[in-house]
VOLUMDREN-194208 format. One record per residue: residue in three letters; chain; x, y, z of N, C-alpha, C in turn. Coordinates in steps of 0.1 Angstrom, whole numbers. Atoms other than C-alpha are relative to their C-alpha. Last residue first. Example, Ala and Ser with C-alpha at 12.3 -4.5 7.8 and 13.67 -1.06 7.14 Angstrom:
2
code=SER; unit=A; n_xx=-9; n_yy=-11; n_zz=0; ca_xx=137; ca_yy=-11; ca_zz=71; c_xx=-8; c_yy=11; c_zz=8
code=ALA; unit=A; n_xx=9; n_yy=-12; n_zz=0; ca_xx=123; ca_yy=-45; ca_zz=78; c_xx=9; c_yy=12; c_zz=0
This chain:
95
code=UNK; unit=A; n_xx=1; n_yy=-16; n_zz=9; ca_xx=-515; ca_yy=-199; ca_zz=-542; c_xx=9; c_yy=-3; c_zz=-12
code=UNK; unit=A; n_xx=7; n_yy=6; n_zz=12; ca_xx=-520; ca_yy=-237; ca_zz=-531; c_xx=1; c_yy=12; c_zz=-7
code=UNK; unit=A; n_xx=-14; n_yy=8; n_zz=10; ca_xx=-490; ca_yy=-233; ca_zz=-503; c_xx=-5; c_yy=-3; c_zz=-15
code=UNK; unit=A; n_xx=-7; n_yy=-3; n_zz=4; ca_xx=-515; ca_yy=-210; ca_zz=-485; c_xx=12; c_yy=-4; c_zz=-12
code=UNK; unit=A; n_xx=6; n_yy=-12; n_zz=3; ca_xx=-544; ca_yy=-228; ca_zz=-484; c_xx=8; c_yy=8; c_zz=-6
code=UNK; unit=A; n_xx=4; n_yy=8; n_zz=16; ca_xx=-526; ca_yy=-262; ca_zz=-474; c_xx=-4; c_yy=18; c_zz=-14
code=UNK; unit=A; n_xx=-9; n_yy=4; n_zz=6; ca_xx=-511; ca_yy=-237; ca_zz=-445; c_xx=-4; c_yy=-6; c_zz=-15
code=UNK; unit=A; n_xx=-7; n_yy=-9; n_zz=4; ca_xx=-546; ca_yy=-225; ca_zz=-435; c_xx=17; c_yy=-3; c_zz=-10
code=UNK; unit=A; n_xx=10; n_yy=-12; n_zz=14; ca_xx=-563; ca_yy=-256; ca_zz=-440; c_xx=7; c_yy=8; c_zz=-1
code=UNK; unit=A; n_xx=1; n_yy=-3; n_zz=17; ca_xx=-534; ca_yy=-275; ca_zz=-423; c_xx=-7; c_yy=6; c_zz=-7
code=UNK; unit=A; n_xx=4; n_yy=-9; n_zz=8; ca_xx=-527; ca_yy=-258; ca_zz=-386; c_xx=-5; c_yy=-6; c_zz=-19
code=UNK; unit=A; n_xx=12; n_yy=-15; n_zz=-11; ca_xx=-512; ca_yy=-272; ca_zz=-360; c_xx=-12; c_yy=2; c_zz=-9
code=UNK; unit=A; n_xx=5; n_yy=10; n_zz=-13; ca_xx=-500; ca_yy=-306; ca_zz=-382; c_xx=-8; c_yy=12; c_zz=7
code=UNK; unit=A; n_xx=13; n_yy=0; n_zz=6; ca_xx=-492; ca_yy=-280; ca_zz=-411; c_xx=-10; c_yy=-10; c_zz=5
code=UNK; unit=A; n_xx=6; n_yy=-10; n_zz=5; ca_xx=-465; ca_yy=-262; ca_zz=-389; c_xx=-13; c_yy=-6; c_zz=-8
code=UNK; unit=A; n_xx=-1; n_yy=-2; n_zz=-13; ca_xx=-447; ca_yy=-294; ca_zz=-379; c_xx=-13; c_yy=9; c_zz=-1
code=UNK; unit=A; n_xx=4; n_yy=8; n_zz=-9; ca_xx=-443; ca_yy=-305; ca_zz=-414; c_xx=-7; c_yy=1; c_zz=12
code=UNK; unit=A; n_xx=12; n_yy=-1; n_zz=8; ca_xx=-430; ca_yy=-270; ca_zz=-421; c_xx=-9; c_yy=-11; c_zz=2
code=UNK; unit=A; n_xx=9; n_yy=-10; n_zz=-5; ca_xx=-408; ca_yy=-273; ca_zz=-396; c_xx=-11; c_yy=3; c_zz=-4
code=UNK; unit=A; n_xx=8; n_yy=1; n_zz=-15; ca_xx=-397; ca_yy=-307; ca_zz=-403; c_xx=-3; c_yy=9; c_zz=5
code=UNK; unit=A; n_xx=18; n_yy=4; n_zz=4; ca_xx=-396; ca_yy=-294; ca_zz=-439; c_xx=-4; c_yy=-4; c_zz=12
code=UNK; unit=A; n_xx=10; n_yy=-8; n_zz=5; ca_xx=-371; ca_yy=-268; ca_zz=-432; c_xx=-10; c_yy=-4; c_zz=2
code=UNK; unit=A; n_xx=-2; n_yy=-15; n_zz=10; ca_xx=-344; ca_yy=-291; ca_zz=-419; c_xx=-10; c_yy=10; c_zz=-3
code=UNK; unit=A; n_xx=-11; n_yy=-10; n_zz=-6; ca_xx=-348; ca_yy=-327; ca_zz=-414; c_xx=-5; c_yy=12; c_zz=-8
code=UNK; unit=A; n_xx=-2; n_yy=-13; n_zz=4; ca_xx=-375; ca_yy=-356; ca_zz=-424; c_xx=10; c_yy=11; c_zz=10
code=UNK; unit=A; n_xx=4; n_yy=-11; n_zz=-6; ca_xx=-368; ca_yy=-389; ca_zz=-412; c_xx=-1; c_yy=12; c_zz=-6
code=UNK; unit=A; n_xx=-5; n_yy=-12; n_zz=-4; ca_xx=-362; ca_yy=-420; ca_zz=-430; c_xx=-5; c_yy=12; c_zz=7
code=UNK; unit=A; n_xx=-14; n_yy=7; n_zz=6; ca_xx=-373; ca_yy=-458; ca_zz=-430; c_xx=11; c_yy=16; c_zz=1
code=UNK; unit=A; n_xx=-6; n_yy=-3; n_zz=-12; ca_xx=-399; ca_yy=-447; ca_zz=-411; c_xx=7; c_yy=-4; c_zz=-2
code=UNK; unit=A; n_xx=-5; n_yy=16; n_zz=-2; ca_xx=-423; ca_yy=-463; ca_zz=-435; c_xx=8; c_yy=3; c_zz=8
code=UNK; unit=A; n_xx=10; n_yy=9; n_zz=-9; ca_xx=-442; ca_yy=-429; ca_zz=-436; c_xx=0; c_yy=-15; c_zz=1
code=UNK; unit=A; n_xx=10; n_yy=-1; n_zz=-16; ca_xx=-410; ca_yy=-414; ca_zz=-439; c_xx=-11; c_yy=-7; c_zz=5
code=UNK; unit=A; n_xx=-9; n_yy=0; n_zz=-8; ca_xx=-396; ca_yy=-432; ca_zz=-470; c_xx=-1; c_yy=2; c_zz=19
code=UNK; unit=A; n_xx=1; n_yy=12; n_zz=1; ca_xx=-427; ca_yy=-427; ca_zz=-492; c_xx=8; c_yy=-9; c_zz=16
code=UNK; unit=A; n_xx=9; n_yy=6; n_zz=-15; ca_xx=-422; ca_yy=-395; ca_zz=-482; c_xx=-7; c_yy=-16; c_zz=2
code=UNK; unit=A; n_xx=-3; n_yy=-6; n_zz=-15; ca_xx=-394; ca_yy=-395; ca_zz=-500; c_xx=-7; c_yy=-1; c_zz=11
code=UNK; unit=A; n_xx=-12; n_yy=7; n_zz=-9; ca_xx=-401; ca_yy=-417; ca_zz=-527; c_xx=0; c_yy=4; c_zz=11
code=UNK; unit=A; n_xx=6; n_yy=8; n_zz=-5; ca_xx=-431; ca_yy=-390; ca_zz=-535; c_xx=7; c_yy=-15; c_zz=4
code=UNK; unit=A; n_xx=1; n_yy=14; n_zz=12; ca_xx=-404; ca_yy=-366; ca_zz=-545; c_xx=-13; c_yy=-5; c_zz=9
code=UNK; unit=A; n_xx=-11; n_yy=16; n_zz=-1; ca_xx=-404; ca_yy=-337; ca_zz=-523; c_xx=-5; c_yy=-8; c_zz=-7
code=UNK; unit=A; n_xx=-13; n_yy=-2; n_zz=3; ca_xx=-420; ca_yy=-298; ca_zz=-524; c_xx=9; c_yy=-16; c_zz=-3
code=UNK; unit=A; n_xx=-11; n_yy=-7; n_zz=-9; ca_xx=-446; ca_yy=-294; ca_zz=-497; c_xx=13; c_yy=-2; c_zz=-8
code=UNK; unit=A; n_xx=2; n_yy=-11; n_zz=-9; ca_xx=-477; ca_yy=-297; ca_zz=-524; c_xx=11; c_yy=2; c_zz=10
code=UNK; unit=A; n_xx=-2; n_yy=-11; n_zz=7; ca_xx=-461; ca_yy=-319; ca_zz=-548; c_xx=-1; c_yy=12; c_zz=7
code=UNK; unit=A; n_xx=-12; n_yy=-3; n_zz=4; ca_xx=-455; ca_yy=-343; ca_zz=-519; c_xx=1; c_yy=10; c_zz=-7
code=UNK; unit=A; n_xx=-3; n_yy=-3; n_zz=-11; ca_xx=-493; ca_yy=-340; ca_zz=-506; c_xx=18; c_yy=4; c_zz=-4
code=UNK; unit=A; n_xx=5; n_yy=-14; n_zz=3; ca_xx=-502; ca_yy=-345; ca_zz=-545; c_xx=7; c_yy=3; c_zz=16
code=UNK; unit=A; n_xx=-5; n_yy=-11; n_zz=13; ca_xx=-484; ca_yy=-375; ca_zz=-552; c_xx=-6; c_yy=14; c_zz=7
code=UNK; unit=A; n_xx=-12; n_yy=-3; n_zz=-4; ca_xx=-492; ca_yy=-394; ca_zz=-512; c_xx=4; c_yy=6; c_zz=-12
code=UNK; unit=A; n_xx=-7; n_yy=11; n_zz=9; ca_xx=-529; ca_yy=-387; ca_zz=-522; c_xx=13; c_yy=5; c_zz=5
code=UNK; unit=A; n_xx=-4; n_yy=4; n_zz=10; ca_xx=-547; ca_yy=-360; ca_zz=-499; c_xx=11; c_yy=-14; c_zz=-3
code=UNK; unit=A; n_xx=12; n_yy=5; n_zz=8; ca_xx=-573; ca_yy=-356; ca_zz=-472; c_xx=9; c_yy=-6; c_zz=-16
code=UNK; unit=A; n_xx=3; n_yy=-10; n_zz=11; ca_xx=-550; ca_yy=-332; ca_zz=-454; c_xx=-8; c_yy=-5; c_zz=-13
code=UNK; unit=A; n_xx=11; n_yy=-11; n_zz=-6; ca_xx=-554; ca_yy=-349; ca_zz=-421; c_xx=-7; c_yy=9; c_zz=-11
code=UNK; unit=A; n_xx=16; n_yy=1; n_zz=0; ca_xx=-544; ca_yy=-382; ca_zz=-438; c_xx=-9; c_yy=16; c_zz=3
code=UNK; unit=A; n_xx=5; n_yy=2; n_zz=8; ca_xx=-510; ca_yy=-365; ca_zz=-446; c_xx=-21; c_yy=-2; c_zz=-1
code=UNK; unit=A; n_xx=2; n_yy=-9; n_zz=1; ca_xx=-503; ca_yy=-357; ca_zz=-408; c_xx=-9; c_yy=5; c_zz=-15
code=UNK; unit=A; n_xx=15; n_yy=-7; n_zz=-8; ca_xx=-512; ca_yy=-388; ca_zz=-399; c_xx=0; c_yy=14; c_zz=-6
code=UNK; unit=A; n_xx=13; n_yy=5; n_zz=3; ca_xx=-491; ca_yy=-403; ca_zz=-423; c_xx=-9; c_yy=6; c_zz=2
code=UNK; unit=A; n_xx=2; n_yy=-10; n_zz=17; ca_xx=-459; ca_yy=-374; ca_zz=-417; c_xx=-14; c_yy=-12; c_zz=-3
code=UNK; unit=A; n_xx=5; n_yy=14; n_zz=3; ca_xx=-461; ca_yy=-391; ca_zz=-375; c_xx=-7; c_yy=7; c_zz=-17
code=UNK; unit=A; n_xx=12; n_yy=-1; n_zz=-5; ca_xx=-440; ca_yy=-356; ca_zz=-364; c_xx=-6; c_yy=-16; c_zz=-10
code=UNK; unit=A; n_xx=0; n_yy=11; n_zz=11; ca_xx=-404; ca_yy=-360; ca_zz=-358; c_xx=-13; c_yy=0; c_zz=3
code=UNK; unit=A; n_xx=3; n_yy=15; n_zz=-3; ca_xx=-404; ca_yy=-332; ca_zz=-328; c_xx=-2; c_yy=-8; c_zz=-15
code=UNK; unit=A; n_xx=16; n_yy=7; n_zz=2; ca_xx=-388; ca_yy=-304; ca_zz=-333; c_xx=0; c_yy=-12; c_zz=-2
code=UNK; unit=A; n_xx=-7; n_yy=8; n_zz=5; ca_xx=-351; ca_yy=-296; ca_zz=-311; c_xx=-13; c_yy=-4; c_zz=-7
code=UNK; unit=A; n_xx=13; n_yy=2; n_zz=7; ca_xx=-355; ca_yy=-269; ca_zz=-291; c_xx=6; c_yy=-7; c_zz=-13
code=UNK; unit=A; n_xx=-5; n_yy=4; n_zz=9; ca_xx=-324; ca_yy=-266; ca_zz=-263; c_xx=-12; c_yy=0; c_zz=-7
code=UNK; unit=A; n_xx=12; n_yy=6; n_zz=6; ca_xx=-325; ca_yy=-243; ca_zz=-235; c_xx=4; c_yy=-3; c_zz=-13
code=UNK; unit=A; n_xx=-1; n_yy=-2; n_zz=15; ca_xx=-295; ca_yy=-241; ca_zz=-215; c_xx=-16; c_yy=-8; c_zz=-4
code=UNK; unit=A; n_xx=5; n_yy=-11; n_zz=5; ca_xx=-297; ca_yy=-235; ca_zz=-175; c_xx=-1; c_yy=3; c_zz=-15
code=UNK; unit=A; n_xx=0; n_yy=-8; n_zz=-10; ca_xx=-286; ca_yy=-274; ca_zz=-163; c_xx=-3; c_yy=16; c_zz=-9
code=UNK; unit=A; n_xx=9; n_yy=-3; n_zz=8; ca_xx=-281; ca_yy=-297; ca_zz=-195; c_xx=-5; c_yy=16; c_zz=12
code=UNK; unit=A; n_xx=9; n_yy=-10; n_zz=-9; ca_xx=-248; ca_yy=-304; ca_zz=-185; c_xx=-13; c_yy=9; c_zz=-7
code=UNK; unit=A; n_xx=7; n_yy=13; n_zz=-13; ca_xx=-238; ca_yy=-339; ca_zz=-203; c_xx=-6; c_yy=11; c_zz=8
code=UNK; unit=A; n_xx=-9; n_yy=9; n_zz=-9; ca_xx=-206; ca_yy=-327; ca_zz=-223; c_xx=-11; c_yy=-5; c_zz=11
code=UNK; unit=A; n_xx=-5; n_yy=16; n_zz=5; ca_xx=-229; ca_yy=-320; ca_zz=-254; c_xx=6; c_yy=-1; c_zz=11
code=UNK; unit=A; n_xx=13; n_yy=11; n_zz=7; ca_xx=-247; ca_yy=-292; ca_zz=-235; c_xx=6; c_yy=-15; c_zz=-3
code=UNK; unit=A; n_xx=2; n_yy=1; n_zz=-12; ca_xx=-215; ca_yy=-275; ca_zz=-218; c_xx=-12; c_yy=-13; c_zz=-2
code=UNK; unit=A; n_xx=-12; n_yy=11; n_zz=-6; ca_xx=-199; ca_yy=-274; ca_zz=-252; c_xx=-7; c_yy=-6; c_zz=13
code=UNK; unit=A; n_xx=-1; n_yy=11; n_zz=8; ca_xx=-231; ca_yy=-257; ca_zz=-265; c_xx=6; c_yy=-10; c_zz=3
code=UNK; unit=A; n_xx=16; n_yy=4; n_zz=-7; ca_xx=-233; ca_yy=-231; ca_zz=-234; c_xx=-4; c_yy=-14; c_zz=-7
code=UNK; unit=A; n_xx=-3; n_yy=10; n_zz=-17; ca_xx=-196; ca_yy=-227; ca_zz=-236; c_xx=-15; c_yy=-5; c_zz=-3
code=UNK; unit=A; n_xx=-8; n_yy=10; n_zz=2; ca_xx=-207; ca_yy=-215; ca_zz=-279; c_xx=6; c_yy=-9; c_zz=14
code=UNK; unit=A; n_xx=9; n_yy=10; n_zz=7; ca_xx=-230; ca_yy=-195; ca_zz=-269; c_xx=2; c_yy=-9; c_zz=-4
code=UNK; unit=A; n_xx=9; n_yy=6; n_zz=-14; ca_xx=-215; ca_yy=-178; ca_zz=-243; c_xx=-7; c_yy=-9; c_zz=-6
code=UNK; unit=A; n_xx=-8; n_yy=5; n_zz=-11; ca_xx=-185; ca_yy=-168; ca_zz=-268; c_xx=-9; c_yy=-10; c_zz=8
code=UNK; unit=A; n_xx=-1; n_yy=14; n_zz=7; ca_xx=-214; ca_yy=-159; ca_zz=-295; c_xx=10; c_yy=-9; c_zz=7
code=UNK; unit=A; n_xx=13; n_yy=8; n_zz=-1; ca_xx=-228; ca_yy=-135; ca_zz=-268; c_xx=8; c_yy=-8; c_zz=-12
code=UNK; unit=A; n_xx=3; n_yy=12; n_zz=-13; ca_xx=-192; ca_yy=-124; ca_zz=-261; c_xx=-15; c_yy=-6; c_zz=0
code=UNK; unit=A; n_xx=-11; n_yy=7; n_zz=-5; ca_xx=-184; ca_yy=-112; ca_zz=-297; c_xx=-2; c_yy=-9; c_zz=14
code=UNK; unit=A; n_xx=4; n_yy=12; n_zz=7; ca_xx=-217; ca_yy=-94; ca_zz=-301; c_xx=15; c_yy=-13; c_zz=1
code=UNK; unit=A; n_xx=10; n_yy=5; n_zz=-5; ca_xx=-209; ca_yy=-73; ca_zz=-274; c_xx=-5; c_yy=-10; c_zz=-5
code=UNK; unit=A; n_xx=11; n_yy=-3; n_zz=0; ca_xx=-177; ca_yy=-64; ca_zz=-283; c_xx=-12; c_yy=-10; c_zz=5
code=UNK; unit=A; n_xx=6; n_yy=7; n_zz=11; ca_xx=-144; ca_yy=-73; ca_zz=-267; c_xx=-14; c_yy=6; c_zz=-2
């Protein structure tokens, strides 16, 4: 079998092995649900403009900072990313 063939083999026991409860040599990274208020306040802005700026309705985060839903996907990375870091991010996303 090729090479790439048995690393997605091992990758896939290593997942099975995970969900059945053996957490033992598998690393998992999973980001953290970050507190989107705080992260907002940091950036000084209005819940319209903070939305405009990462892209989502203002419902939505309406949503999150009630904790009624979670962010997934892209933006909990990006999210994640402007918690370290927002000047530069904010900075960039204003180009």
């Amino acid at each position: 079998m090729s090479d790439t063939f048995d690393s997605i083999k091992k990758g896939l026991e290593e997942a099975v092995e995970y969900a059945q409860g053996n957490k033992s040599g598998v690393r998992a990274h999973f980001p953290s649900v970050p507190d989107v208020r705080a992260i907002r306040n940091k950036t000084g802005m209005s819940q319209n403009e903070f939305a405009s700026t990462i892209g989502i309705s203002p419902q939505t985060l309406r949503y999150w900072e009630k904790g009624r839903r979670k962010p997934k996907g892209p933006v909990l990375v990006l999210l994640n990313i402007i918690d370290k870091a927002p000047d530069t991010i904010l900075d960039i996303l204003s180009q």
